[in-house]
FIBA-194563 format. One line per 4 residues: number of its first residue (from 1); their letters; for each residue z, x, y of N, C-alpha, C. Coordinates in Angstrom, 3 decimals, decimal comma. Layout:
BEGIN
NUM> a> Z X Y Z X Y Z X Y ~ ... .
# end
This chain:
BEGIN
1> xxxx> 12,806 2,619 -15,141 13,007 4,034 -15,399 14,311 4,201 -16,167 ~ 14,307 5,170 -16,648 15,731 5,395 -17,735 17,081 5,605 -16,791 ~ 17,958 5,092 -17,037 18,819 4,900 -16,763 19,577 4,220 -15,207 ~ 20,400 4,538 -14,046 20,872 3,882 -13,250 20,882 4,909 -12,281 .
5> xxxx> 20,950 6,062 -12,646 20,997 7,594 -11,443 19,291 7,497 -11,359 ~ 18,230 7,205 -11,431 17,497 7,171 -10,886 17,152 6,582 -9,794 ~ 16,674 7,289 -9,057 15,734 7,172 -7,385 14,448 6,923 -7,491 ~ 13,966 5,883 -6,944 12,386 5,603 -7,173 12,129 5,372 -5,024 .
9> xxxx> 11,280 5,676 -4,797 10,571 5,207 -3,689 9,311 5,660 -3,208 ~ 8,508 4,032 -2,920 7,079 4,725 -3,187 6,772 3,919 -1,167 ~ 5,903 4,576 -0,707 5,441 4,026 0,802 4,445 4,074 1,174 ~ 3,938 3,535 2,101 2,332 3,966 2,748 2,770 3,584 4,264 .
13> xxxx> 2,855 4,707 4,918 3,103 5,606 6,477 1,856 5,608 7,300 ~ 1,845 5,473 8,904 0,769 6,209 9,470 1,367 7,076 10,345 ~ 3,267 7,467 10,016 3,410 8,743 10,542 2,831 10,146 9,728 ~ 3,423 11,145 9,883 3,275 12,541 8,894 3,930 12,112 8,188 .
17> xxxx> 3,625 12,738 6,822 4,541 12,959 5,779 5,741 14,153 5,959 ~ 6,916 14,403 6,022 7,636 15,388 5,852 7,881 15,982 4,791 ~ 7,296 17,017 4,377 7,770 17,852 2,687 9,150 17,915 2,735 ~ 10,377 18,851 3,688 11,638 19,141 3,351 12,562 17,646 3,370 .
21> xxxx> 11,753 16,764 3,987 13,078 15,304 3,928 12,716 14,809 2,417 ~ 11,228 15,018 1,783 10,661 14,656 0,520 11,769 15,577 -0,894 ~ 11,994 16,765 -0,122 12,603 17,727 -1,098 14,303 17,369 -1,060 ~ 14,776 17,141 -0,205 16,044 16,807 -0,159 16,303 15,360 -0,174 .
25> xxxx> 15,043 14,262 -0,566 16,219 12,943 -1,049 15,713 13,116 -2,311 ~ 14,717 13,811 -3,070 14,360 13,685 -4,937 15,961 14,582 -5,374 ~ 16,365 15,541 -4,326 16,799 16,867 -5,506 18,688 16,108 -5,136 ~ 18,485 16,549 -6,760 20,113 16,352 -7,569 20,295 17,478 -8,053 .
29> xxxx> 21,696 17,472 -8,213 22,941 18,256 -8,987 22,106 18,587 -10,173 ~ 21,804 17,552 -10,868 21,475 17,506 -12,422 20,100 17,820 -12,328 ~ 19,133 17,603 -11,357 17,708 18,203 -11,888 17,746 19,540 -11,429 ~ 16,995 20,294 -12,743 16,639 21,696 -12,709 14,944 21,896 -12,420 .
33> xxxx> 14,643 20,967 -11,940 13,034 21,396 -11,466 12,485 20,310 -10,381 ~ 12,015 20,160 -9,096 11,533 19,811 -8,365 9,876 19,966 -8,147 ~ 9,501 18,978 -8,172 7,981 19,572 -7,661 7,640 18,368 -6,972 ~ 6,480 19,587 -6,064 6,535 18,887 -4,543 4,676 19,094 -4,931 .
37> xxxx> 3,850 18,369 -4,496 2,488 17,787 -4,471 2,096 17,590 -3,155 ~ 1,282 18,127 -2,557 0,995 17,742 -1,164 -0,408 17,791 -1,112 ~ -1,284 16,572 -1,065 -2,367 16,727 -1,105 -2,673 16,606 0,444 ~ -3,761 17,238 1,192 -3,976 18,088 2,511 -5,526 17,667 2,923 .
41> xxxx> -5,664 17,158 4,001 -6,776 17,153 4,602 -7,678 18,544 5,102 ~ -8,675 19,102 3,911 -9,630 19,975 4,078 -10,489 19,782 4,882 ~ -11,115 20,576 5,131 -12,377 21,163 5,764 -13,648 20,641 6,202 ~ -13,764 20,705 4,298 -15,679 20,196 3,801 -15,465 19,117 1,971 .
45> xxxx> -16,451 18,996 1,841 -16,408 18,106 0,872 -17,788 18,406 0,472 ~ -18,092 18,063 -1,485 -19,480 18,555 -1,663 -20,369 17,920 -0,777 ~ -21,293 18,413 -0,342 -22,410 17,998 -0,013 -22,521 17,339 1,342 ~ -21,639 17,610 2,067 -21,357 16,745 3,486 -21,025 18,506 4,787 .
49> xxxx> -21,581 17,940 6,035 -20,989 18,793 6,805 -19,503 19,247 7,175 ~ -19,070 19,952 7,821 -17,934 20,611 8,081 -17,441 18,810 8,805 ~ -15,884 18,537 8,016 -15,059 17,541 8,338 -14,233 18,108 9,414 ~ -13,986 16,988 10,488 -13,042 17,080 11,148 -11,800 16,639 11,390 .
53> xxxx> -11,759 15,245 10,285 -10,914 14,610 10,149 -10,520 13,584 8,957 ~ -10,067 13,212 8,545 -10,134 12,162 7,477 -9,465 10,732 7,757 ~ -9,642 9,650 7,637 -9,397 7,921 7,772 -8,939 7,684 6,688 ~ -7,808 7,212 6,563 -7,374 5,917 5,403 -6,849 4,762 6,125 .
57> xxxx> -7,536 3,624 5,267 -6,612 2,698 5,244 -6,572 1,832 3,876 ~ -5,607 0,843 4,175 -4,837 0,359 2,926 -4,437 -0,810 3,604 ~ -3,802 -1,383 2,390 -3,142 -2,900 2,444 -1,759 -2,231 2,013 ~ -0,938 -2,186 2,596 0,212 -1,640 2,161 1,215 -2,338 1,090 .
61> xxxx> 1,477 -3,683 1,468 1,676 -4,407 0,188 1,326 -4,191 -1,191 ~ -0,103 -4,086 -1,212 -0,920 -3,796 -2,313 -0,360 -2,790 -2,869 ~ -0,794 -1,671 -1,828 -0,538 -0,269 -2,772 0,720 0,042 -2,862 ~ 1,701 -0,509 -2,686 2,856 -0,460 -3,243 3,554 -0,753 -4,025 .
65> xxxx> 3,010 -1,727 -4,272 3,287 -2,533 -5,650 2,520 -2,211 -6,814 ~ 1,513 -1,544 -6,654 0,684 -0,196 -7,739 1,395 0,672 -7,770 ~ 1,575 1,535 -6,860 2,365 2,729 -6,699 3,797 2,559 -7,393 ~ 4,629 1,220 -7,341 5,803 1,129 -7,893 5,106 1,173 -9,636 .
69> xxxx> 4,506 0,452 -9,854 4,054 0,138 -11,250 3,699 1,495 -12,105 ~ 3,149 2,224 -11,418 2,913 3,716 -11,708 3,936 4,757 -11,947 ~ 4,760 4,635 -10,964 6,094 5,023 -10,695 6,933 4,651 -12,147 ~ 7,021 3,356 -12,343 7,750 2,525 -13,725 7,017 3,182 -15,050 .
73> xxxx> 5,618 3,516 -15,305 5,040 3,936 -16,374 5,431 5,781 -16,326 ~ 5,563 6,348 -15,385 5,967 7,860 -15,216 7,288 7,775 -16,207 ~ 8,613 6,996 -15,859 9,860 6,584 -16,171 9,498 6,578 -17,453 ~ 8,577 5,814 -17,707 8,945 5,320 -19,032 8,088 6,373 -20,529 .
77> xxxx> 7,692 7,143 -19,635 7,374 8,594 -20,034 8,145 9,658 -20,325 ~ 8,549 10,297 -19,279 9,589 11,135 -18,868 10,744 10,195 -18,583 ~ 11,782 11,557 -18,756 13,212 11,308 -18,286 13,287 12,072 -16,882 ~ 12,998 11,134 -16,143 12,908 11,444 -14,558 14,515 11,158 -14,301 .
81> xxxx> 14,721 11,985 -12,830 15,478 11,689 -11,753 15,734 10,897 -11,019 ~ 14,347 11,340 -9,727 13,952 10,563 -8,767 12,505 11,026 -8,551 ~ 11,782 10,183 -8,158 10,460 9,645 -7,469 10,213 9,248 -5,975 ~ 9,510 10,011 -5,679 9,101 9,356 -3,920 7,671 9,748 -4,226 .
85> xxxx> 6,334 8,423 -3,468 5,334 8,886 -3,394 4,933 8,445 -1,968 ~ 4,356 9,158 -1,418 3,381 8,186 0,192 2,343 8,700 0,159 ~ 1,941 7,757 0,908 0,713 8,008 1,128 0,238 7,237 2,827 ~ -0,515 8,407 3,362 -0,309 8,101 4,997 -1,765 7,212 5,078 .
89> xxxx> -2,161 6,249 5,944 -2,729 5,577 6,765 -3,413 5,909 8,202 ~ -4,442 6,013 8,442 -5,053 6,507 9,791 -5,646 7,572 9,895 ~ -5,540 8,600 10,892 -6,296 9,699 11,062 -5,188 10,635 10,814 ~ -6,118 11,476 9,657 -5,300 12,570 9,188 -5,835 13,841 10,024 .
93> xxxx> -5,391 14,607 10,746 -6,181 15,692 11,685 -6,035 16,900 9,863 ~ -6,761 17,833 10,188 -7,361 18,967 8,631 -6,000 19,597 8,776 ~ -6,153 19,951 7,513 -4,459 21,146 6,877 -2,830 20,307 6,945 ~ -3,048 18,775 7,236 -2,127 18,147 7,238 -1,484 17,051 6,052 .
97> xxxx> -0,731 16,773 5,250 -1,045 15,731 4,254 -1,063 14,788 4,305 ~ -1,727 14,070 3,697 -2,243 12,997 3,435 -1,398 11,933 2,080 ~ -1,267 12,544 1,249 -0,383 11,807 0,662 0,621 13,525 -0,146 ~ 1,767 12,652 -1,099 2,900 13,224 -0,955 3,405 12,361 -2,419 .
101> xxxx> 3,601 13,628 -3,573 4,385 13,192 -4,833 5,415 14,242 -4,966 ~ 6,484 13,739 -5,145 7,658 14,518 -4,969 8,825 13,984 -6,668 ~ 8,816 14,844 -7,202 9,496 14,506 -8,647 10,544 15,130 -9,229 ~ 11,850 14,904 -9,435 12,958 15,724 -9,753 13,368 15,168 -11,256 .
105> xxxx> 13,449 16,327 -12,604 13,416 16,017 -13,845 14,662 17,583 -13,791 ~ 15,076 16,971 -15,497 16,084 18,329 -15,671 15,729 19,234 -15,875 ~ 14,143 18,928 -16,549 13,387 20,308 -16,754 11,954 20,221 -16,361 ~ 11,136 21,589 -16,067 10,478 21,601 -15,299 8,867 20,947 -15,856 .
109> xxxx> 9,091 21,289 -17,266 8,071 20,326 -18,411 7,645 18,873 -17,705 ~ 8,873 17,885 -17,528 8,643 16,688 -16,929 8,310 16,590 -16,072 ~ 8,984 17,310 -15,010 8,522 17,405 -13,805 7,018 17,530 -13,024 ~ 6,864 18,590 -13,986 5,287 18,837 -13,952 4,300 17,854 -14,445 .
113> xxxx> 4,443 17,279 -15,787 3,768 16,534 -15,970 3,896 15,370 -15,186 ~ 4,756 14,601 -15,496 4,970 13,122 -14,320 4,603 13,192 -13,270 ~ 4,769 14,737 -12,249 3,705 14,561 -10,784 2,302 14,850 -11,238 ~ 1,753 15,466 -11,908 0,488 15,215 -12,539 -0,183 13,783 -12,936 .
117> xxxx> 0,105 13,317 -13,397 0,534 11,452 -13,653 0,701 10,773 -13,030 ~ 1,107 11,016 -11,680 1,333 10,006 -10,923 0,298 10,039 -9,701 ~ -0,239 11,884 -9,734 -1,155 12,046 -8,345 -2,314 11,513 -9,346 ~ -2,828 11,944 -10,170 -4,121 11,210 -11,178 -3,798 9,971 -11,352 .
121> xxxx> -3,034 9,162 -11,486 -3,483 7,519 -11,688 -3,079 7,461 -9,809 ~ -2,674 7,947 -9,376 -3,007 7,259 -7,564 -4,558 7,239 -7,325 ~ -5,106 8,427 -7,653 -6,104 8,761 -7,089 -6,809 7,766 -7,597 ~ -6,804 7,394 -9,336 -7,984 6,633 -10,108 -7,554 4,991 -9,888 .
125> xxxx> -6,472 4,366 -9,804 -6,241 3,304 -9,733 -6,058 2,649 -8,773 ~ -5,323 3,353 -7,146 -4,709 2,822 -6,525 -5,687 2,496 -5,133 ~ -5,528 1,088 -4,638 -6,827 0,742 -3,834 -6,842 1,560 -2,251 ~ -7,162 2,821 -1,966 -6,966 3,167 -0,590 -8,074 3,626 -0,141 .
129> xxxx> -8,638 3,695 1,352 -9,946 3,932 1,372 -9,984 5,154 2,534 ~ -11,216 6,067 2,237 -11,422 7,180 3,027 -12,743 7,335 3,949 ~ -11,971 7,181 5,107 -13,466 8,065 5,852 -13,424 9,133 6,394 ~ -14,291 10,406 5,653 -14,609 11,580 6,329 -15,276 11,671 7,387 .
133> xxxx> -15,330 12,208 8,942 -15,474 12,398 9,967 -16,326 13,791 10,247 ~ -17,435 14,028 10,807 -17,624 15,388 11,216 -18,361 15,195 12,801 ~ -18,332 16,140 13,019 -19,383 15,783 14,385 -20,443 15,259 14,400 ~ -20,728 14,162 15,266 -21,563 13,025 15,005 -21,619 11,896 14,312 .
137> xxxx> -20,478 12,207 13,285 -21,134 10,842 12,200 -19,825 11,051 11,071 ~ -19,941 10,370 10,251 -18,779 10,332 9,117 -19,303 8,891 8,085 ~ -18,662 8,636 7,070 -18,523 7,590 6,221 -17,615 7,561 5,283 ~ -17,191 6,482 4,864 -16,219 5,891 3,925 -16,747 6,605 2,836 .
141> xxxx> -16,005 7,282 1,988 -16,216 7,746 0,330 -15,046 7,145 -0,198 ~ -15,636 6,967 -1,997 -15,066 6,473 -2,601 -13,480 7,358 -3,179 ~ -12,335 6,555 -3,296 -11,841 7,081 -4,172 -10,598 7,894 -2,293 ~ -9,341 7,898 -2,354 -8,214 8,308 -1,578 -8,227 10,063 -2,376 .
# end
């Protein structure tokens, strides 16, 4: 990433994610835009009954060493700050997140785009697996 004041940290948790500890280690003096990404365990999904819960798991090694690599191509995009991404492991109970991109740039242009960039190549590249849950029954779908 450009320069030496950058913050990079990427994880995979099977605690909660915290948004305000996410917002206060990205934000600096010098960035003028923060954005916070919280993708959230819903409801329903096309074509499936009312969810009650959602499953991930992962190789954490793995996806971290994607997640850093992703992280390095954002950088080398934008003139980032800092970077934190997670992404949680286990049973996600609904309205809670699930994973977590957090991006501090000087302006809000970068900002925006690079967490855009980084939640789209997680989603398309990075190996994590989901099972939706409803009463009675559930299965693995493709794609975190």
């Amino acid at each position: 990433m450009e320069g030496a004041k950058v913050s990079t940290r990427v994880a995979v948790r099977s605690d909660e994610i915290d948004p305000a500890a996410l917002l206060a280690e990205v934000g600096r003096p010098s960035a003028g835009a923060v954005v916070l990404f919280l993708g959230t365990a819903r409801d329903h999904s096309p074509g499936k009954p009312v969810i009650t819960e959602l499953e991930y798991e992962a190789y954490p090694e793995m996806v971290e060493g994607k997640l850093a690599e992703i992280v390095a191509e954002a950088g080398a995009r934008w003139h980032l700050e800092a970077v934190v991404v997670e992404h949680r492991v286990g049973v996600v109970t609904l309205g809670t997140p699930s994973v977590a991109v957090a991006v501090a740039a000087a302006h809000r242009e970068e900002a925006f785009a690079a967490g855009r960039f980084l939640i789209d190549e997680l989603k398309s590249r990075v190996p994590i697996w989901k099972k939706e849950h409803w009463p009675g029954g559930g299965e693995w779908v493709k794609g975190a």
